[in-house]
MDAnalysis code that builds the backbone (N, CA, C; Angstrom):
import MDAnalysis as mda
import numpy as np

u = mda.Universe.empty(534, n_residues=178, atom_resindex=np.repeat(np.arange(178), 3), trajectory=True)
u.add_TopologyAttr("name", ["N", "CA", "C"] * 178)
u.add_TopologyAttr("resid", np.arange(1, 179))
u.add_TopologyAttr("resname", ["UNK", "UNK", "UNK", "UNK", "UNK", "UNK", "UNK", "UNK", "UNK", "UNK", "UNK", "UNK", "UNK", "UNK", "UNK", "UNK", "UNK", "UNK", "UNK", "UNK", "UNK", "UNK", "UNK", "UNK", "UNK", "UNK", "UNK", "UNK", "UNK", "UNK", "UNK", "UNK", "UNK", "UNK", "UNK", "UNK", "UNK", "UNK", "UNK", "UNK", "UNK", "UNK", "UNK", "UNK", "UNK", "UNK", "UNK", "UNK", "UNK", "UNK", "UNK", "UNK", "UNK", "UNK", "UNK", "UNK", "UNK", "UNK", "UNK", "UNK", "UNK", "UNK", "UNK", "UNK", "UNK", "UNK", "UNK", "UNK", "UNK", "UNK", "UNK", "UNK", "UNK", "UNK", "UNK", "UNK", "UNK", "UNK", "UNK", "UNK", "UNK", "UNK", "UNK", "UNK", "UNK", "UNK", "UNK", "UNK", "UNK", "UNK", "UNK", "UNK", "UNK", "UNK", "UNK", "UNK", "UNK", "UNK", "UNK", "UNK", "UNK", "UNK", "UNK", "UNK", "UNK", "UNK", "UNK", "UNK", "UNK", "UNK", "UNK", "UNK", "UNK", "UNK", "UNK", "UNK", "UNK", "UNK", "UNK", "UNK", "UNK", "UNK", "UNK", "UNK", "UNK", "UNK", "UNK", "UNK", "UNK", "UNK", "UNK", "UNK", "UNK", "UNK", "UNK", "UNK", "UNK", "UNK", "UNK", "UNK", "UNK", "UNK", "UNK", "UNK", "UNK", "UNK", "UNK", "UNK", "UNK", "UNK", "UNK", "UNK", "UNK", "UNK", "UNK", "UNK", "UNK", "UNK", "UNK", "UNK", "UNK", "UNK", "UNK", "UNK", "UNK", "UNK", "UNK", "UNK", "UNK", "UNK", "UNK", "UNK", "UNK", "UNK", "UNK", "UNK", "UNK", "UNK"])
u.atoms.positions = np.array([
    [0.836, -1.194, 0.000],
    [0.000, 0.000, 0.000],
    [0.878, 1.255, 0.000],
    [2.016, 1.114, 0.920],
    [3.035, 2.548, 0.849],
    [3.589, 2.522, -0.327],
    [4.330, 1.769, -0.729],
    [5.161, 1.728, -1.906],
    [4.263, 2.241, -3.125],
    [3.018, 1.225, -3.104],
    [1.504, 1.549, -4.620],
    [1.414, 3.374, -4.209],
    [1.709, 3.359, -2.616],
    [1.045, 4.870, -3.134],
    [1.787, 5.863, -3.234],
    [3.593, 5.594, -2.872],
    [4.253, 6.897, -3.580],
    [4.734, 6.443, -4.639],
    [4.471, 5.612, -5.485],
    [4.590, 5.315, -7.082],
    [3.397, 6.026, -8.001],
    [2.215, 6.003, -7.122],
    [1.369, 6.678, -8.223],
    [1.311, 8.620, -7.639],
    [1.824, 9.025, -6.664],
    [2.032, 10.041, -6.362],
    [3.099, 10.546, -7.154],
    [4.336, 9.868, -7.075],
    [5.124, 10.260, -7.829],
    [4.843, 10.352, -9.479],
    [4.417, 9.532, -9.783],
    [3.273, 9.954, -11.720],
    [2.825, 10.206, -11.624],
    [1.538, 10.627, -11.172],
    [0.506, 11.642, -11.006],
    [0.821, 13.059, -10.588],
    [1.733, 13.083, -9.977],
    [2.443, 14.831, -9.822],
    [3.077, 15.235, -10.547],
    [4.204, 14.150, -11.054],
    [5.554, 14.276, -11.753],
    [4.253, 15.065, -13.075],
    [2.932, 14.225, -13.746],
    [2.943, 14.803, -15.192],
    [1.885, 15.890, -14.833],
    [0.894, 15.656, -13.728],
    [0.366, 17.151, -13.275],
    [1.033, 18.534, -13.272],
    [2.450, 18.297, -12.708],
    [3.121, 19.641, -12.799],
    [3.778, 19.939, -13.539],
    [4.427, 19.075, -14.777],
    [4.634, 19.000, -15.980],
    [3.228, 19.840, -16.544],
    [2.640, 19.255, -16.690],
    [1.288, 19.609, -17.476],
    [0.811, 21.241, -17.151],
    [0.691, 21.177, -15.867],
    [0.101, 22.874, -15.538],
    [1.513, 23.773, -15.729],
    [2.559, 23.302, -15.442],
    [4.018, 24.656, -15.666],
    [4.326, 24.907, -17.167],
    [3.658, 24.350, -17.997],
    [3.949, 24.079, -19.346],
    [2.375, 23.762, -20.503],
    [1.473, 24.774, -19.790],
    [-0.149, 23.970, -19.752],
    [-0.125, 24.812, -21.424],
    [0.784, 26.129, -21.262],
    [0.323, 26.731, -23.071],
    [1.073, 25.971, -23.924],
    [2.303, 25.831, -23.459],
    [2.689, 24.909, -24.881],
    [2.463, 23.448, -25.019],
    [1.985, 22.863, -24.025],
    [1.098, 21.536, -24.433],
    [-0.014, 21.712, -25.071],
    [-1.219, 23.044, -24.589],
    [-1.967, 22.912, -25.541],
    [-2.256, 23.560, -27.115],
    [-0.912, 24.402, -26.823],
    [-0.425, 24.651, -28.528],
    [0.069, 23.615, -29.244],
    [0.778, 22.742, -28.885],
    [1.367, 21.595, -29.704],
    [0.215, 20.654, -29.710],
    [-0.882, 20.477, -28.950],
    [-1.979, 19.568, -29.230],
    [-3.195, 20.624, -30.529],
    [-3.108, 21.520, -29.894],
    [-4.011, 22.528, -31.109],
    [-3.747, 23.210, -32.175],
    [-2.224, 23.796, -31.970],
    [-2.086, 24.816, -32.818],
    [-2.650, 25.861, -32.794],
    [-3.923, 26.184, -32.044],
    [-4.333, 27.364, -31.908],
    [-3.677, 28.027, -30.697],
    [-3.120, 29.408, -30.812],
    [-2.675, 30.729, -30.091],
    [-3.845, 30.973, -28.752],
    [-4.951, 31.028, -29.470],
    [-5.847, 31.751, -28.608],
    [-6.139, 30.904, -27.549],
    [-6.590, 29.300, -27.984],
    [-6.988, 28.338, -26.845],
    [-5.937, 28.012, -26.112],
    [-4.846, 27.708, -26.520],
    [-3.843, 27.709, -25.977],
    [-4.277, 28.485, -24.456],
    [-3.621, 30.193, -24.734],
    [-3.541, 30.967, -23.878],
    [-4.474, 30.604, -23.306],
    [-5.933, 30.724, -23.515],
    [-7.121, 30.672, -22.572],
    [-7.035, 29.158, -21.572],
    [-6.574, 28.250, -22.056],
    [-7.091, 26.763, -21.703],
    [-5.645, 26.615, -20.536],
    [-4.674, 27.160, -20.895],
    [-3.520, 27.446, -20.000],
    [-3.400, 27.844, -18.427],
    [-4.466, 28.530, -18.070],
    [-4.772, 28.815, -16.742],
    [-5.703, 28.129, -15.879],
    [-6.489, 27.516, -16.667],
    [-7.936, 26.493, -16.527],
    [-7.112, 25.155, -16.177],
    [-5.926, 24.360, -16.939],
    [-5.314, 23.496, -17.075],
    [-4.579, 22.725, -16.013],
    [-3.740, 23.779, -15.031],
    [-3.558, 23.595, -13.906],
    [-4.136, 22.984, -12.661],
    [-4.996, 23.415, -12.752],
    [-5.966, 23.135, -11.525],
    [-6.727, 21.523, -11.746],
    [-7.766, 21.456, -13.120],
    [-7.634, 19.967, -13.659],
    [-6.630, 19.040, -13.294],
    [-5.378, 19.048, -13.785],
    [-4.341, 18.330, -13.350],
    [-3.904, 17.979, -12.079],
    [-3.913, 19.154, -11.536],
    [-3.336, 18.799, -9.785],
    [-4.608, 18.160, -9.362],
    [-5.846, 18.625, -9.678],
    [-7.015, 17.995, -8.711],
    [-7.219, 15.800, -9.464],
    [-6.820, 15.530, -10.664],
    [-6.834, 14.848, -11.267],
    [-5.444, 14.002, -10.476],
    [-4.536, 14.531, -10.072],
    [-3.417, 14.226, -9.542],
    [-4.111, 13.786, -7.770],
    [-4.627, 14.596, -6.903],
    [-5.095, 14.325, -5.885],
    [-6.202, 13.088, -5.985],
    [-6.939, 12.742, -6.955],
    [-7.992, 11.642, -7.224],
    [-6.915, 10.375, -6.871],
    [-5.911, 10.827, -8.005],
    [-5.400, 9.248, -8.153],
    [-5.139, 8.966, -7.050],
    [-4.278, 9.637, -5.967],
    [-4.061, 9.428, -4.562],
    [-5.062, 8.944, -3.598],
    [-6.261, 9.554, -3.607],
    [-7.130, 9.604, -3.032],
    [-7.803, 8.132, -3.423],
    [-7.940, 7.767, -4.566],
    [-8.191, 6.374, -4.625],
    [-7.749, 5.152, -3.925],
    [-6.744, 5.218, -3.579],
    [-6.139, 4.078, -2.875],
    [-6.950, 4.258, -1.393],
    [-7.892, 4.864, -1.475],
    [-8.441, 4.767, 0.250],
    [-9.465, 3.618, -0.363],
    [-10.086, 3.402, -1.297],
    [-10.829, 2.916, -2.159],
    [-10.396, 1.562, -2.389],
    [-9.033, 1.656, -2.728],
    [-8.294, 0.317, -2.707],
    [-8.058, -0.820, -1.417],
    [-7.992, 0.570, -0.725],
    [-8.013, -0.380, 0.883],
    [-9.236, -0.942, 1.057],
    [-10.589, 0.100, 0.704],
    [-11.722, -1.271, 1.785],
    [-11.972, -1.852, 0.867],
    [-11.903, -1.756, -0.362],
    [-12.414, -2.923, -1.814],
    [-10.936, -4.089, -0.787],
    [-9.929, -3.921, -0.437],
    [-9.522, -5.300, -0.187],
    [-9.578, -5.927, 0.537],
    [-9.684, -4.753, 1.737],
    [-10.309, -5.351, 3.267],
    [-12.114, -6.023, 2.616],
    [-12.660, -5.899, 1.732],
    [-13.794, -6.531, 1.612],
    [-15.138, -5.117, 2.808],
    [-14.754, -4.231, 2.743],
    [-16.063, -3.322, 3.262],
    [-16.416, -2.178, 2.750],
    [-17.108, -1.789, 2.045],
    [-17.247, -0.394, 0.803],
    [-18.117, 0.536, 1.339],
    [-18.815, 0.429, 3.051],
    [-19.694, 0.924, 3.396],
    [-19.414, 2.471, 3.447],
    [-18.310, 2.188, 4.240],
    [-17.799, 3.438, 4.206],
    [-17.324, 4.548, 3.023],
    [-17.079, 3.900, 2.115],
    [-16.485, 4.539, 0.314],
    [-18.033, 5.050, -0.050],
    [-19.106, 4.185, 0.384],
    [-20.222, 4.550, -0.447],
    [-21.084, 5.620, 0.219],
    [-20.478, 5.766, 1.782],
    [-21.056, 7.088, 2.569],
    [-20.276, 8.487, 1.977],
    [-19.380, 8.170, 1.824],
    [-17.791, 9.333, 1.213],
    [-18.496, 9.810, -0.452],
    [-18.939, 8.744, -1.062],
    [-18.703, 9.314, -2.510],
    [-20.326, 9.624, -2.449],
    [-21.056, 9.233, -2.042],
    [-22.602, 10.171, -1.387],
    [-22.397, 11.344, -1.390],
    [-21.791, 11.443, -0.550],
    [-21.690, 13.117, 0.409],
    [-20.784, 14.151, -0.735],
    [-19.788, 13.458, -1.274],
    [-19.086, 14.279, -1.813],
    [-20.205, 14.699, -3.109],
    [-20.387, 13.260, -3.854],
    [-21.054, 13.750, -5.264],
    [-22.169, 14.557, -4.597],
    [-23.012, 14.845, -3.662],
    [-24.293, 15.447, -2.859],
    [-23.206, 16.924, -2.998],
    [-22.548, 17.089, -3.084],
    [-21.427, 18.193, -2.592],
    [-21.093, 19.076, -4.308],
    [-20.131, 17.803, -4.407],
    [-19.409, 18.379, -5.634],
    [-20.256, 18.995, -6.830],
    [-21.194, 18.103, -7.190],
    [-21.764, 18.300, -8.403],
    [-22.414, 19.710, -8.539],
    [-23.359, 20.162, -7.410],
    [-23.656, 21.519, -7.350],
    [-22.977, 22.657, -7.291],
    [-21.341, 22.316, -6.734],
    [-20.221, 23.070, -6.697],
    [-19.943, 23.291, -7.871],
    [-19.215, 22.333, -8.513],
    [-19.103, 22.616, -9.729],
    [-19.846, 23.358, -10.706],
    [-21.511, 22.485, -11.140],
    [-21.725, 23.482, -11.805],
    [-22.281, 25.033, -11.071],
    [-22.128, 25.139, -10.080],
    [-22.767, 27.059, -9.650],
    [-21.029, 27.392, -10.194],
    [-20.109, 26.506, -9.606],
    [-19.073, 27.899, -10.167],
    [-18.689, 27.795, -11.701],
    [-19.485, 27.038, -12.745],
    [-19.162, 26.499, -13.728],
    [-19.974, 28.058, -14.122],
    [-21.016, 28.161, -13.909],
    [-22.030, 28.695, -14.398],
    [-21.232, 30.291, -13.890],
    [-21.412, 30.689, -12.797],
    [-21.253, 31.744, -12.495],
    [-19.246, 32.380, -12.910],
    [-18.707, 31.663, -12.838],
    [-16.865, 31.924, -13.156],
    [-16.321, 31.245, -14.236],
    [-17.336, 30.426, -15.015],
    [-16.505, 29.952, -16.138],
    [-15.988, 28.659, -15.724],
    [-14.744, 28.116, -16.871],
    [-14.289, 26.852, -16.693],
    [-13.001, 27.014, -15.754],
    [-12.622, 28.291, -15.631],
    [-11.418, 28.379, -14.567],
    [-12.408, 28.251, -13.342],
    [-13.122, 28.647, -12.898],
    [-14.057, 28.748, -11.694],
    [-14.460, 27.016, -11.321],
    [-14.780, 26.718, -12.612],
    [-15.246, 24.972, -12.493],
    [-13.595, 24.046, -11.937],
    [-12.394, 24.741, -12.900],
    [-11.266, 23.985, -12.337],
    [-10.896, 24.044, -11.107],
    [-10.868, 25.435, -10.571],
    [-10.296, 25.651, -8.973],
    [-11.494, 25.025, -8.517],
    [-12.698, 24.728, -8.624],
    [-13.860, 24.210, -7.846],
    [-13.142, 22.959, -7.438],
    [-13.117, 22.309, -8.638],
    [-12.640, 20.619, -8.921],
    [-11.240, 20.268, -7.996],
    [-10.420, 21.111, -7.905],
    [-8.996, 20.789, -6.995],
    [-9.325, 21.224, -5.821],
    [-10.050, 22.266, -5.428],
    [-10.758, 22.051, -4.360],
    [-11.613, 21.310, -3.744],
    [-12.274, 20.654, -4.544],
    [-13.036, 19.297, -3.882],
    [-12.283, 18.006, -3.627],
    [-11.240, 18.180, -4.507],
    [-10.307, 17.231, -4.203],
    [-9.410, 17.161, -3.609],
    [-8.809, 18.386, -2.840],
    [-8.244, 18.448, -1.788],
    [-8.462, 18.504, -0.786],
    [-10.161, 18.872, -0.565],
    [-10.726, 18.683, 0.913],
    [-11.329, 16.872, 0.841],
    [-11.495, 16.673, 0.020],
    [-11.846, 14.958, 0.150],
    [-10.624, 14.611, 0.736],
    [-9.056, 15.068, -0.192],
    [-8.088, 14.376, 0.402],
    [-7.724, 14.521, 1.907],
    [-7.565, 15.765, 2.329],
    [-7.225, 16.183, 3.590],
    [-8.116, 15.605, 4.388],
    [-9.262, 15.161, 4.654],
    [-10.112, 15.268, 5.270],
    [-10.911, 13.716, 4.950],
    [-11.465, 13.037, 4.332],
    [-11.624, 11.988, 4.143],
    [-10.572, 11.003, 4.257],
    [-9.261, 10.956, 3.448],
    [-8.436, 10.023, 3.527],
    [-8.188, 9.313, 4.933],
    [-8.028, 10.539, 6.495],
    [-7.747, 10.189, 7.425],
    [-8.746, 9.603, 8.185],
    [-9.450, 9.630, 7.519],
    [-11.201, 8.850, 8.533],
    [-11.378, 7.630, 7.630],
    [-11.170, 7.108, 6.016],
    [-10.726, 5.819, 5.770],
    [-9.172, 5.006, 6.608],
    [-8.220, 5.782, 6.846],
    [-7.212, 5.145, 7.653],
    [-7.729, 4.831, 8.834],
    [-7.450, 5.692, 9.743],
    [-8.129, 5.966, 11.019],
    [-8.597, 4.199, 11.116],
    [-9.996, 4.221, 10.628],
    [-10.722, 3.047, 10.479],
    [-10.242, 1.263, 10.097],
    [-9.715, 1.552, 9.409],
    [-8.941, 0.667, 8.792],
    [-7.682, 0.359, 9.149],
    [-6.839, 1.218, 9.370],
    [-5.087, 1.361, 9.551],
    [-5.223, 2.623, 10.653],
    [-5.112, 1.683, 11.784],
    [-5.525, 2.595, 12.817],
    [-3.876, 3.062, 13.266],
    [-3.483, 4.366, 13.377],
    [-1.937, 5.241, 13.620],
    [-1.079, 5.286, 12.402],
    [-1.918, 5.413, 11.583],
    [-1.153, 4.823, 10.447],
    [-1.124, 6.061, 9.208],
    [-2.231, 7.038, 9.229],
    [-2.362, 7.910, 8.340],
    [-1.085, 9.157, 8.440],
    [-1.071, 9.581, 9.560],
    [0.605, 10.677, 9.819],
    [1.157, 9.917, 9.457],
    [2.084, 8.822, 9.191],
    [3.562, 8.507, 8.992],
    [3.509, 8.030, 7.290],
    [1.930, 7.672, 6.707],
    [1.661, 7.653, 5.644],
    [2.295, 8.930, 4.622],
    [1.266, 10.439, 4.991],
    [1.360, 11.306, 4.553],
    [2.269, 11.546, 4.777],
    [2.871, 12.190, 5.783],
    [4.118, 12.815, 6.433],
    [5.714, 11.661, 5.560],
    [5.805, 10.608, 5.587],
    [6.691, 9.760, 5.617],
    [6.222, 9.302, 3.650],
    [5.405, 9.289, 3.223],
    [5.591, 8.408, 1.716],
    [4.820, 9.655, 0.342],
    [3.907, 10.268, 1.140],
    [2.734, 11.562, 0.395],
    [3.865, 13.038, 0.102],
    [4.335, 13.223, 1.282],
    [4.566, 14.606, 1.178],
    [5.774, 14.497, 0.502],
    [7.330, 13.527, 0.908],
    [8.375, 13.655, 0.563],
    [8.118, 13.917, -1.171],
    [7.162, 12.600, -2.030],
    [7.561, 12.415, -2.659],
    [6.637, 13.727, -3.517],
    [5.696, 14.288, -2.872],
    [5.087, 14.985, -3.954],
    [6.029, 16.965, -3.910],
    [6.513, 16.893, -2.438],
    [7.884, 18.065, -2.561],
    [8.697, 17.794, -4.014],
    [9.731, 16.288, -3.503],
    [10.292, 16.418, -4.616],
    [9.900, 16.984, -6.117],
    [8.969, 16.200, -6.457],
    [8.060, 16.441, -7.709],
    [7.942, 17.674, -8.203],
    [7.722, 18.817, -7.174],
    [7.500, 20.062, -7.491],
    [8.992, 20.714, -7.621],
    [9.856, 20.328, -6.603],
    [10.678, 20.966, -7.021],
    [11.342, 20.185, -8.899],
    [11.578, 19.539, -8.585],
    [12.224, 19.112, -9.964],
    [11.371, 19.675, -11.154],
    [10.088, 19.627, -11.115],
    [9.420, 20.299, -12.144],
    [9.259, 21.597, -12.360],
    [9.783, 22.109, -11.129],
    [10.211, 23.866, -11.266],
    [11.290, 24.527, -12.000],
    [12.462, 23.093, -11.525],
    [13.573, 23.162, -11.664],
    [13.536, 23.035, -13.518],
    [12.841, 22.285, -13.456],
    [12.821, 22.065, -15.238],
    [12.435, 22.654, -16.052],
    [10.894, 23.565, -16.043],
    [10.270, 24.266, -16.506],
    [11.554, 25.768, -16.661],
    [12.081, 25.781, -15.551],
    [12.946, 26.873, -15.559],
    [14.001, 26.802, -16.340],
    [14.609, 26.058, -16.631],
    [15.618, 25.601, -17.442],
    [15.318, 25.264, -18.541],
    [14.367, 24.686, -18.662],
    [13.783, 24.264, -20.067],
    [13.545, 25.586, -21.150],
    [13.744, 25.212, -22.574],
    [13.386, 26.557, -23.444],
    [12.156, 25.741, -24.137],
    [10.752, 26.309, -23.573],
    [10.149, 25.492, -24.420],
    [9.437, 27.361, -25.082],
    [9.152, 27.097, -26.614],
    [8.653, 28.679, -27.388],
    [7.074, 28.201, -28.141],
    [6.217, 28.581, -28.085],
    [5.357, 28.603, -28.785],
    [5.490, 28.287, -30.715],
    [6.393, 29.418, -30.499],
    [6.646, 29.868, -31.744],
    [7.348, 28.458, -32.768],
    [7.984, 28.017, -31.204],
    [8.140, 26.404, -32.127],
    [7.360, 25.631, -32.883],
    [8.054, 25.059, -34.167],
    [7.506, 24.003, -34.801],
    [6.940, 22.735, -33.618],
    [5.482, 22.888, -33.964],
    [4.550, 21.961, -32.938],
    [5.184, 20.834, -32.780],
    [5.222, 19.777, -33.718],
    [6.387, 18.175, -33.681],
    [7.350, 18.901, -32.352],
    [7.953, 19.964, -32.675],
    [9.305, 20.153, -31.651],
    [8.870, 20.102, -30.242],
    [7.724, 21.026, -30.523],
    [7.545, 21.375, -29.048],
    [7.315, 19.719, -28.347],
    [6.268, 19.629, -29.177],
    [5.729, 18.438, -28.135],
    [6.877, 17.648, -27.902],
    [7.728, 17.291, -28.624],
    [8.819, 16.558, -28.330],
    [9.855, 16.832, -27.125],
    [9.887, 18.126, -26.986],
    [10.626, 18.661, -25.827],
    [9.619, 18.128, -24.674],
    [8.182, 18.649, -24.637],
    [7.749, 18.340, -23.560],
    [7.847, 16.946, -23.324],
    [7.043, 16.062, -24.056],
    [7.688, 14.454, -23.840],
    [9.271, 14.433, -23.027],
    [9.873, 14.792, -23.660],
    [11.317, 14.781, -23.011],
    [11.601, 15.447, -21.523],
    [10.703, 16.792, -21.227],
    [10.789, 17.097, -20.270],
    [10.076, 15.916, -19.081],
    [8.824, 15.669, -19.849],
    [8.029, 14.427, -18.763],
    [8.994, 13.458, -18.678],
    [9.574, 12.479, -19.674],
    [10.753, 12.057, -19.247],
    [11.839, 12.481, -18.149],
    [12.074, 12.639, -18.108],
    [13.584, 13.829, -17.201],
    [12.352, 13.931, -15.982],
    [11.609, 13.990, -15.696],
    [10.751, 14.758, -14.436],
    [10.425, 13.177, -13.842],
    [10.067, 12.500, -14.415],
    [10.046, 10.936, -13.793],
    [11.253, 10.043, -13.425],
    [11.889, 10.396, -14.606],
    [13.541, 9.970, -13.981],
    [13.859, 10.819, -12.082],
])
């Protein structure tokens, strides 16, 4: 369970922060368009990291599907979808799709913070601090820094021939998982 879960922390951040530090020229080299690009670039971020917190957040999911008890998963994803869905769309509606993204990483970071430790708790009783603290946090620090570190160093240009770009970024996601 520790090991499954700073392996998918570590890919799930490593291409989340790849993805949002680099969100215009991924979606210029997927579009070619200038304009969506820019626009879809700020929206992009937030998708990713909250898409990044799911995958994590799943393995609470993994635990009682193996312990054999879902009672609890099916009180959690109640409350949340009772939660989320109206969240989303009022800020979909009222702020747009950036409003819908920060909604979305926000629901997924209070599920995480806050749910994950009441599936442990239950299940893996003293076990959630040395989880987070000891296998969650180290590896998702690293992640950020190296992907800071890269984005910064990296020359990635719009103006590039699309094939190029995307190729750099591939290469950067490479290098960020290494």
């Amino acid at each position: 369970y520790r090991q499954s879960s700073k392996t998918i922390t570590w890919i799930a951040f490593s291409a989340a922060i790849i993805v949002g530090l680099n969100a215009e020229s991924l979606l210029y080299a997927f579009s070619g368009n200038l304009e969506a690009s820019h626009w879809g670039a700020k929206i992009t971020i937030w998708f990713a990291l909250g898409n990044a917190l799911l995958a994590v957040s799943a393995f609470q999911f993994y635990l009682q599907t193996a312990v054999g008890d879902l009672k609890l998963h099916l009180k959690g994803a109640t409350v949340t979808a009772a939660i989320q869905f109206p969240a989303i769309a009022f800020s979909a509606f009222h702020y747009g799709a950036l409003g819908a993204g920060i909604c979305w990483f926000c629901m997924r970071l209070v599920f995480f913070l806050f749910w994950t430790p009441i599936v442990h708790d239950k299940f893996l009783p003293e076990f959630h601090r040395s989880w987070l603290f000891k296998d969650i946090i180290p590896v998702l620090s690293l992640s950020l820094v190296i992907g800071i570190l890269l984005s910064y160093f990296s020359s990635l240009s719009i103006e590039t021939n699309r094939v190029l770009l995307f190729s750099k970024l591939i290469g950067l996601g490479c290098l960020q998982l290494l």
